[in-house]
C-alpha positions in Angstrom: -13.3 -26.5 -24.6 -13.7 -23.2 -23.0 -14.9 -19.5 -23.6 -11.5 -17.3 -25.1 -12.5 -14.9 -23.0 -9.6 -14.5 -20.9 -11.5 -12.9 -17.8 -14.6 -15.6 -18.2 -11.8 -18.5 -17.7 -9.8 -16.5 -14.8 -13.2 -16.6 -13.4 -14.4 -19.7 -13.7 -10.7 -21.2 -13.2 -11.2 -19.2 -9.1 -14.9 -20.5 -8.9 -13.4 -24.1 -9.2 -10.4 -23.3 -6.8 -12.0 -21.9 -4.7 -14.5 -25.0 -4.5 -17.6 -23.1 -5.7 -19.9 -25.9 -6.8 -23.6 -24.9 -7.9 -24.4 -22.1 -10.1 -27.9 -21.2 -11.3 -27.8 -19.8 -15.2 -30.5 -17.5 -17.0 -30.5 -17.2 -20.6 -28.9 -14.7 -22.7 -26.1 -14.2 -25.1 -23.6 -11.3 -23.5 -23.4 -13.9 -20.4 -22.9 -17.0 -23.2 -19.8 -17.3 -22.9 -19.7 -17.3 -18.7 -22.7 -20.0 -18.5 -20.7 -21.8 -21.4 -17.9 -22.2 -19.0 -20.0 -23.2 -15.9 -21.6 -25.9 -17.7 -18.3 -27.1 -19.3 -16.7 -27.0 -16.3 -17.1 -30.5 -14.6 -16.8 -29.3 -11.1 -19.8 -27.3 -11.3 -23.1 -27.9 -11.7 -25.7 -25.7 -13.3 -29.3 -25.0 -13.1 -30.9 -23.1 -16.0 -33.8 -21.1 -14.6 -35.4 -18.1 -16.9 -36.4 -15.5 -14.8 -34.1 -14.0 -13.1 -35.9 -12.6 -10.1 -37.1 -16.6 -9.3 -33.2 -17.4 -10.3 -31.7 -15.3 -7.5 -34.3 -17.0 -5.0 -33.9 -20.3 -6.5 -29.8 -19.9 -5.8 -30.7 -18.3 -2.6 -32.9 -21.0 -1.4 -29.7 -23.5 -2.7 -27.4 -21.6 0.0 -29.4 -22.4 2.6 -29.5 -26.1 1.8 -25.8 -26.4 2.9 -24.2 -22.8 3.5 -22.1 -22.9 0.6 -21.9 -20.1 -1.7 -24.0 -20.6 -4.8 -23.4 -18.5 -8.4 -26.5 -17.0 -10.5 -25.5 -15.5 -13.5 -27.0 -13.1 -15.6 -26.5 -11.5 -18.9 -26.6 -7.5 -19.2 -28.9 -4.6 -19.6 -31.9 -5.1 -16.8 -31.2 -8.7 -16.0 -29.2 -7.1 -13.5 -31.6 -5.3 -11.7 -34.1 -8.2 -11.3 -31.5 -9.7 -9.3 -32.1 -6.8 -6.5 -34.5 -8.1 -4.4 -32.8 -11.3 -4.1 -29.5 -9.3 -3.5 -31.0 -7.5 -0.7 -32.3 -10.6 1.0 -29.3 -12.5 1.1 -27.4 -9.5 2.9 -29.8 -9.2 5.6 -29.9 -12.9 5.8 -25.8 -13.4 5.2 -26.5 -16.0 2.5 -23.1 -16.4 0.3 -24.8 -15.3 -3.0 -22.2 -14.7 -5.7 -23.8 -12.5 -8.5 -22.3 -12.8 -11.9 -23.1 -10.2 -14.4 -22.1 -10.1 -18.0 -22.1 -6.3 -19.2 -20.9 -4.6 -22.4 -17.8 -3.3 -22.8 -17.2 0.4 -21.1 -16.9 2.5 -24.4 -21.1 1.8 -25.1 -22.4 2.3 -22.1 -24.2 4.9 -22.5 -24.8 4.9 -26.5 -27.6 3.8 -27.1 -26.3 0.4 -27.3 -28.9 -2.6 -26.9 -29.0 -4.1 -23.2 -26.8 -1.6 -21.8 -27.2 0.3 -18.4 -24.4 1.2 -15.8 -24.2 -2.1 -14.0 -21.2 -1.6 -11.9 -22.5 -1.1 -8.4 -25.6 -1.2 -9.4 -26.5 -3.2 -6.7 -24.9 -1.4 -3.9 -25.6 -0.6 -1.1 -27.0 -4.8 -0.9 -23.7 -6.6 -1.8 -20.2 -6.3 0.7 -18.1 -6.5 -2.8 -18.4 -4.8 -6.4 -16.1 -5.6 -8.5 -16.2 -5.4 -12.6 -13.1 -7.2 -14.4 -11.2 -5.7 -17.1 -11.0 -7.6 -20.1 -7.1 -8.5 -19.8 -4.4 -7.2 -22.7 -1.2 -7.6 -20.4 0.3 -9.5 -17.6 -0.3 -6.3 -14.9 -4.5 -6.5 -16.6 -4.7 -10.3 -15.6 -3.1 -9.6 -12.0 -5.7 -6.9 -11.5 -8.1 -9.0 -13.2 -7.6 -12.2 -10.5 -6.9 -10.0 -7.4 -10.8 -8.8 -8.4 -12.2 -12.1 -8.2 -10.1 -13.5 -5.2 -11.4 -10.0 -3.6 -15.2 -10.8 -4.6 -15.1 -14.3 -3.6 -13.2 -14.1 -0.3 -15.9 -11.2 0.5 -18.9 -13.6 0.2 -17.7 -15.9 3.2 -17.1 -12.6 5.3 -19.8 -12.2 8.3 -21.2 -15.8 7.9 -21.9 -15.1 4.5 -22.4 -12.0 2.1 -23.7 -11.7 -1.2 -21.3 -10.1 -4.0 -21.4 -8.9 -7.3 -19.1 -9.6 -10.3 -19.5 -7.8 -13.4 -17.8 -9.0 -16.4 -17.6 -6.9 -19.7 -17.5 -9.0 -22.2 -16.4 -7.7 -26.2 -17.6 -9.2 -29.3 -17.0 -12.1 -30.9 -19.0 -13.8 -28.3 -19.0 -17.4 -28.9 -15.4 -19.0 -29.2 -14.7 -21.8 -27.5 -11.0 -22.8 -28.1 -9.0 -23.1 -25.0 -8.7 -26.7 -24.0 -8.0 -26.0 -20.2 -8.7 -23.3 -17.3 -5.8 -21.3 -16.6 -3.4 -22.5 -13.2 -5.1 -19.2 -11.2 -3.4 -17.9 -8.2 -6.0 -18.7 -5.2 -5.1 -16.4 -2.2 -6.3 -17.7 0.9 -8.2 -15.5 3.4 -8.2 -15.6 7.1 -9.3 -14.1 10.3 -7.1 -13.1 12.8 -9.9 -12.8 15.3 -11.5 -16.2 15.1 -9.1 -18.2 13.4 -5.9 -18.1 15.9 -4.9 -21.5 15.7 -4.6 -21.5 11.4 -2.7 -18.5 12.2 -0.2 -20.5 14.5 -0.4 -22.7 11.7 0.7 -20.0 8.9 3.3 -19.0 10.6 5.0 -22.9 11.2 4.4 -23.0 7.5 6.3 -19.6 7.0 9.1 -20.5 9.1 9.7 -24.0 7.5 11.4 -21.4 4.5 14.7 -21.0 3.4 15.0 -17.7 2.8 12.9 -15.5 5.7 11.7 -11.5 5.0 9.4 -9.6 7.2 8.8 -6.3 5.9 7.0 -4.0 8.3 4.8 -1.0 6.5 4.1 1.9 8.1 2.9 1.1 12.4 2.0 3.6 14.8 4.5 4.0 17.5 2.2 2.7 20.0 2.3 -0.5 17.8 5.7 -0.6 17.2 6.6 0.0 20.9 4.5 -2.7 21.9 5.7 -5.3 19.5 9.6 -4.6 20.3 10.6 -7.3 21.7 8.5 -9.8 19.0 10.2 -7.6 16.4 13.9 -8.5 18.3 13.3 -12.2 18.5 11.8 -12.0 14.3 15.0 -10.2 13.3 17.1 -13.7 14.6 15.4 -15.6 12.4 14.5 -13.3 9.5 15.5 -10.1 7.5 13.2 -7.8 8.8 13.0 -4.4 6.6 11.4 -1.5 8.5 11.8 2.3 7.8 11.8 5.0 10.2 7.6 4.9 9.8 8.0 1.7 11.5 10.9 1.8 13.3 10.5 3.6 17.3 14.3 2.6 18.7 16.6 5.2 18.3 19.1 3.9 15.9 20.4 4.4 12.3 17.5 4.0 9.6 18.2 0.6 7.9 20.3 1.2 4.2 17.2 -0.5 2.4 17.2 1.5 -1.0 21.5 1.6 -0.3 21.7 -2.2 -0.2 18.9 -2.6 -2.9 21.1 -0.8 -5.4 24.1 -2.5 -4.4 23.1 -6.1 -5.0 21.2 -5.0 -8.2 19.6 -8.2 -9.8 21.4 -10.6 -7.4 18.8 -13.4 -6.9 20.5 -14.4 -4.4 18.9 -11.6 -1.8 15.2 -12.5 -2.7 13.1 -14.2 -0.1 11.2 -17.5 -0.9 9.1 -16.5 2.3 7.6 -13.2 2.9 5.0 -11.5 5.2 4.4 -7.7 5.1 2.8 -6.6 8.1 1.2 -2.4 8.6 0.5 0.2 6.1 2.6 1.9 3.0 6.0 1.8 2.6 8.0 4.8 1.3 10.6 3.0 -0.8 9.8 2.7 -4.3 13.2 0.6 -4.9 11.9 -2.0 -2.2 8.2 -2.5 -3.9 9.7 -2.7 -7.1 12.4 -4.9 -5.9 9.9 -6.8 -3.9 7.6 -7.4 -7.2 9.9 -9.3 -8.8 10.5 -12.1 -6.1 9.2 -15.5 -6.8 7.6 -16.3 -3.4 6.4 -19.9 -2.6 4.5 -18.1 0.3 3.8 -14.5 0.6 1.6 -13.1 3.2 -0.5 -10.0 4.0 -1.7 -8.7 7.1 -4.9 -6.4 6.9 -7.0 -4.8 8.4 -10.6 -6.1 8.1 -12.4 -5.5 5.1 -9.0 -4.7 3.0 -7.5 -6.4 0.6 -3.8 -4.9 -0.6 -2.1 -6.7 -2.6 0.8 -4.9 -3.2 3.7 -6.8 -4.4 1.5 -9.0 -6.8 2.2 -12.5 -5.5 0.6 -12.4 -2.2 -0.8 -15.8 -1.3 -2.0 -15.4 2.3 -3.7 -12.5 3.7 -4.6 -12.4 7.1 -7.2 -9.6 8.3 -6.2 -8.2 11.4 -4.3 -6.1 14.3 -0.7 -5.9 13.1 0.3 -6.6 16.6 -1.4 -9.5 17.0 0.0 -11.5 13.8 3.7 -10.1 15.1 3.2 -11.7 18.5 1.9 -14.9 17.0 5.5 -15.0 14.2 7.2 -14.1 17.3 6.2 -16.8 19.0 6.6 -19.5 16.6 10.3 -18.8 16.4 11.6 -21.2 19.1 13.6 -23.3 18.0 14.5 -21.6 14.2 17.6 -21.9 13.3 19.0 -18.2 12.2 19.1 -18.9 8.2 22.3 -18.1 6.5 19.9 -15.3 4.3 20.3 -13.5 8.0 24.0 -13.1 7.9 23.8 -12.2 3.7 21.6 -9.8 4.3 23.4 -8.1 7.5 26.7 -8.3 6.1 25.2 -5.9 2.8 23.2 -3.6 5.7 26.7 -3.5 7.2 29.1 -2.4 4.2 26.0 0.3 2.8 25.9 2.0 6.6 29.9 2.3 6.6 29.2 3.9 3.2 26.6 6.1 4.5 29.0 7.2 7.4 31.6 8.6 5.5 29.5 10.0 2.6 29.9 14.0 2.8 27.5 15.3 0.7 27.4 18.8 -1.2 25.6 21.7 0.2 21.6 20.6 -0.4 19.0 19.2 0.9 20.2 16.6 1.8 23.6 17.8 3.9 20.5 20.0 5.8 18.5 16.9 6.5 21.9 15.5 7.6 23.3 18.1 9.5 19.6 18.4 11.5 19.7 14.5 12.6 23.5 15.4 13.7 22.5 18.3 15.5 19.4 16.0 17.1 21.7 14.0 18.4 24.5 16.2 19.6 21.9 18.1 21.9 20.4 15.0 22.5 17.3 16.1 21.5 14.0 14.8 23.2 11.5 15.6 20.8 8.8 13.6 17.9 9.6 13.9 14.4 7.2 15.1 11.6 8.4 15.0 7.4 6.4 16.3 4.7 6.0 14.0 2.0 8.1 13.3 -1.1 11.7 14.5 -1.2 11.5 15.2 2.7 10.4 12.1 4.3 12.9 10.3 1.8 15.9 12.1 2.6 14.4 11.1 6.9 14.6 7.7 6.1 18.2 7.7 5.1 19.1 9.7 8.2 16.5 9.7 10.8 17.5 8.2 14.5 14.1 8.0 15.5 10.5 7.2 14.3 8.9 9.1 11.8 5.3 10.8 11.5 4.2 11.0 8.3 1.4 11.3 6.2 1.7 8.1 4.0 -2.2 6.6 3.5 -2.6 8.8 0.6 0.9 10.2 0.5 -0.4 14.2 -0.9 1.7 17.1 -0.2 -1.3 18.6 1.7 -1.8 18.8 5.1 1.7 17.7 6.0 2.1 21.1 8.3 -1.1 21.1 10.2 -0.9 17.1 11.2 2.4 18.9 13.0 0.8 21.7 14.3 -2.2 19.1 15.7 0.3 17.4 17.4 2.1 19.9 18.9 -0.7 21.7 20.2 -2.1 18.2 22.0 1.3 17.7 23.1 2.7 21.3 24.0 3.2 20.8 27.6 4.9 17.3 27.5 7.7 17.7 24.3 8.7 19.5 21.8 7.9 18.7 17.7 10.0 19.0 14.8 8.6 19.2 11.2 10.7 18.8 8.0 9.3 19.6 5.2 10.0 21.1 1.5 8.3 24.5 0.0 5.3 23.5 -2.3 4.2 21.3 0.7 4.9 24.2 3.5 3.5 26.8 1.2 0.4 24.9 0.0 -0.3 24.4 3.9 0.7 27.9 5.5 -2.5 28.2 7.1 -1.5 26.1 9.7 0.4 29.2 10.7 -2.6 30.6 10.7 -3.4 29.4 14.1 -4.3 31.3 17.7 -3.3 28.1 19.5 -0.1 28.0 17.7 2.4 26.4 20.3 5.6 27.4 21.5 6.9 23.4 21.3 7.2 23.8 17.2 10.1 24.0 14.8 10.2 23.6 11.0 13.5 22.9 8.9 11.9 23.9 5.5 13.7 23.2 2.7 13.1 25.7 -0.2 14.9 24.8 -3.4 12.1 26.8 -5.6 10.3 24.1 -6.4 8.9 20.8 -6.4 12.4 19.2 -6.2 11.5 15.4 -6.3 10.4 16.3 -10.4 14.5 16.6 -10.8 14.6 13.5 -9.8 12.2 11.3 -12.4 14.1 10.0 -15.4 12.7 11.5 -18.8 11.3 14.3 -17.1 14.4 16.6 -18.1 13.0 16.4 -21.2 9.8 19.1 -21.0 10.6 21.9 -21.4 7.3 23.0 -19.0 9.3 20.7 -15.8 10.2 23.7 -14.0 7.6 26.2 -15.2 4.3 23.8 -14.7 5.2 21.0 -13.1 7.6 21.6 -10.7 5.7 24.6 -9.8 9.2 26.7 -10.0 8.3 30.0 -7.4 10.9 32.4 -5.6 9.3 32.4 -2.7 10.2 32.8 1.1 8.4 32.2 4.8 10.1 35.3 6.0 7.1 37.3 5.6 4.9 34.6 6.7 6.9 33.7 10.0 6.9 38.0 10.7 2.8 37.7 9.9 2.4 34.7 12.5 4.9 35.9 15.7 7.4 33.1 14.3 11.0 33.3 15.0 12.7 33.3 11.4 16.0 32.0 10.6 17.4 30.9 7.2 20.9 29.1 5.4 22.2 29.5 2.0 25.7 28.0 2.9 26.7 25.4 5.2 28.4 27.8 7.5 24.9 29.1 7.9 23.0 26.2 8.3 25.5 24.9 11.6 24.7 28.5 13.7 21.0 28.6 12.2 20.4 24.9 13.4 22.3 25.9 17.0 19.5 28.5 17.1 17.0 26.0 15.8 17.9 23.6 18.8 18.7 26.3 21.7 15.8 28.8 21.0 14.3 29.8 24.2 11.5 31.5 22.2 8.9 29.5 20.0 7.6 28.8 17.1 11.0 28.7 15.3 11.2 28.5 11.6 15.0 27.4 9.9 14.7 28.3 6.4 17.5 26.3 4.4 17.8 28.0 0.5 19.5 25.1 -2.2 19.6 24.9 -5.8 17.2 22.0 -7.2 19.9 20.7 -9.9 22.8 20.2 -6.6 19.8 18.8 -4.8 19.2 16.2 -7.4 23.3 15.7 -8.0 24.4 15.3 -3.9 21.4 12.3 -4.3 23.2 10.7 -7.4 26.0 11.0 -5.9 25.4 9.7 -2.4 23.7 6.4 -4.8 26.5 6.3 -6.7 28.7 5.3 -4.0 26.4 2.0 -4.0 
């Protein structure tokens, strides 16, 4: 029987998969319950040593007997820190030393409690990984809780071998031991692009030898994506490949994702057995969510090194490396695929959602500005990059962007947004011209890019101003404060007249859409830069024109 300690047996249950075989044990009764398991667990054997500076030596000494990672475990309070020198040893030797530590739970640290110091990290800078578990209540708790140790125990094979530290809080009652069996853990296999080329080959046979094929491509550089074209070309005949404008650099109409995602609703039908996700965030919050509720056989991640992003909360695979790279390879294992019938499902929906989106007129807002500027774009042909402010902006850009877009999605903050466009522009002045759309708390929170001596002539912003942070009209329950507008929409009734007359900027602005056609003709045509289009909506038609446009789904 083992521990009921639900993140002691997701531990131990990973140790086993992950073929972790020799653990060295010190005394103690907060860590009870952990050396419990070890020793009741037939696959590993344990060494009970009582001081625990000689036990991180001893299991030290044991990884270098046969390279294999080796476990000491501790209990809490000090224990900990004798485990330092060893610690710092075995990273300057890269021995695969996995340091389990059993703490208290968070709420007395610091209390005066017996055996209690702040043990997380507490052997940083010595160890590549830190994790501490939580002590699971909930289905998204145990995910986090096994991502942790798949994290700490991929970590310890990195660079020939790195020590890590796992620190387990562990509540009272201590010493149950009723569960008959370790739990069926998910194991998530780590490999290296870099060194391992030929298991990557490999991966990819596997992936294609699936039913149901998705490639979903996060957000790439253009340099990546313009590189990887024609891999992207011969994935896309084999698989659904999902890619929004952040990592998309042909010039053609942004793929319906979040249109066909509300069309098909729970239709299993559309889920993929086989998934790889390939680059950095994605904007859709339909497509995560959708994506968290498939039931992959095989679902991989590609990294970069030292990450680990498990996103959609199945991942199996992850691969650390140069997006590129793992593209070419899936590219290349696609001779001789047959194009699945989940192809054709899947571009028959994309199909029916863009005829939608063609015909769908939308109310003066927001989103008929965002519109009518991508129209405009390509009636003048427009030869330009693209740059959206986060939120409502870059959303709106993804239903009816042409081209790639720059945005600022590793942290996605409304900061910022302005003066990555202003950077660009300046580098690029002489060669093209920039755009930048972007809404009013983000332009106004970041005016001081205006603020510039080197502000270049190759700039124009479409700034949408509906007085507020519109995206807050568009979170269900919300309606309900009565401080929405007031405190957390920031509601303001300001304008970037004055700021455009303070900066030399040519101002223009829309309250109609008989305005907004001659104000973007300016916008386009304007022999004299910066320009500034101002477009003035109301939030509530904002947030109705994008019910609207989803209700034709």
């Amino acid at each position: 029987m083992y521990s009921n300690k639900e993140n002691v047996n997701i531990l131990t249950a990973l140790l086993v998969k992950k073929k972790i075989t020799k653990a060295v044990v010190c005394p103690g009764s907060r860590n009870s319950p952990i050396v419990h398991n070890l020793c009741a667990c037939p696959d590993i054997e344990c060494y009970p040593v009582t001081d625990e500076r000689s036990a991180g030596f001893v299991a030290l000494g044991m990884t270098l007997a046969d390279n294999e990672p080796v476990v000491v475990c501790v209990t809490s309070g000090s224990a900990l820190l004798n485990l330092a020198p060893a610690a710092a040893e075995a990273f300057y030797q890269k021995r695969p030393l996995i340091i389990i530590s059993a703490d208290r739970p968070a709420q007395w640290i610091n209390q005066q409690d017996g055996q209690t110091l702040q043990q997380h990290r507490a052997l940083e800078p010595n160890v590549r990984k830190s994790v501490t578990l939580p002590e699971p209540h909930n289905e998204e708790e145990r995910w986090y809780c096994n991502r942790l140790v798949n994290e700490a125990l991929n970590a310890v094979r990195m660079n020939d071998g790195s020590p890590v530290h796992i620190n387990v809080p562990i509540s009272e009652p201590l010493f149950e031991y009723s569960v008959p069996q370790l739990p069926d853990e998910r194991n998530i296999f780590l490999m290296y692009a870099a060194t391992n080329e030929v298991c990557v080959y490999e991966m990819a046979a596997d992936f294609f030898r699936g039913k149901k094929l998705m490639v979903v491509l996060g957000q790439l550089t253009p340099e990546v994506v313009g590189n990887s074209l024609e891999a992207i070309e011969a994935l896309k005949k084999v698989a659904v490949v999902l890619q929004e404008k952040l990592a998309d650099d042909s010039i053609c109409p942004a793929q319906p994702i979040d249109e066909v995602l509300k069309m098909i609703g729970e239709d299993e039908t559309y889920r993929p057995d086989h998934l790889i996700y390939i680059g950095g965030t994605i904007v859709s919050k339909r497509l995560r969510q959708f994506l968290r509720k498939c039931e992959c056989k095989m679902s991989i991640v590609v990294n970069g090194i030292d990450e680990f992003c498990d996103t959609f909360m199945h991942t199996t695979d992850m691969i650390q490396g140069l997006p590129e790279d793992i593209i070419r390879i899936f590219a290349n294992e696609t001779e001789g695929v047959k194009k699945r019938d989940f192809v054709t499902l899947w571009g028959k929906a994309f199909d029916k959602a863009l005829a939608i989106r063609k015909t769908f007129k939308p109310r003066f807002s927001q989103m008929l500005a965002v519109k009518a500027f991508h129209e405009k774009m390509r009636e003048e042909a427009v030869d330009g990059e693209l740059f959206y402010g986060n939120s409502s902006a870059v959303r709106l850009g993804n239903i009816f962007s042409d081209q790639y877009i720059y945005v600022n999605r590793g942290v996605n903050g409304i900061e910022g947004s302005l003066s990555t466009a202003v950077g660009y522009a300046i580098a690029h002045q002489k060669e093209e011209d920039v755009y930048c759309v972007i809404g009013d708390l983000s332009f106004f929170y970041d005016q001081n890019a205006l603020w510039n001596e080197s502000l270049p002539p190759n700039l124009s912003i479409l700034l949408l101003n509906n007085g507020g942070g519109g995206i807050f009209h568009q979170l269900p329950g919300l309606e309900r404060s009565p401080y929405r507008d007031s405190a957390i929409a920031a509601q303001h009734t300001t304008s970037a007249e004055g700021i455009c007359q303070t900066h030399d900027i040519v101002y223009l602005s829309a309250c109609n859409e008989e305005e907004l056609d001659k104000s973007l003709d300016k916008l386009f045509n304007s022999e004299e830069g910066p320009v500034l289009l101002e477009v003035f909506t109301n939030a509530e038609e904002d947030t109705q024109a994008l019910k609207n446009y989803y209700q034709a789904f």
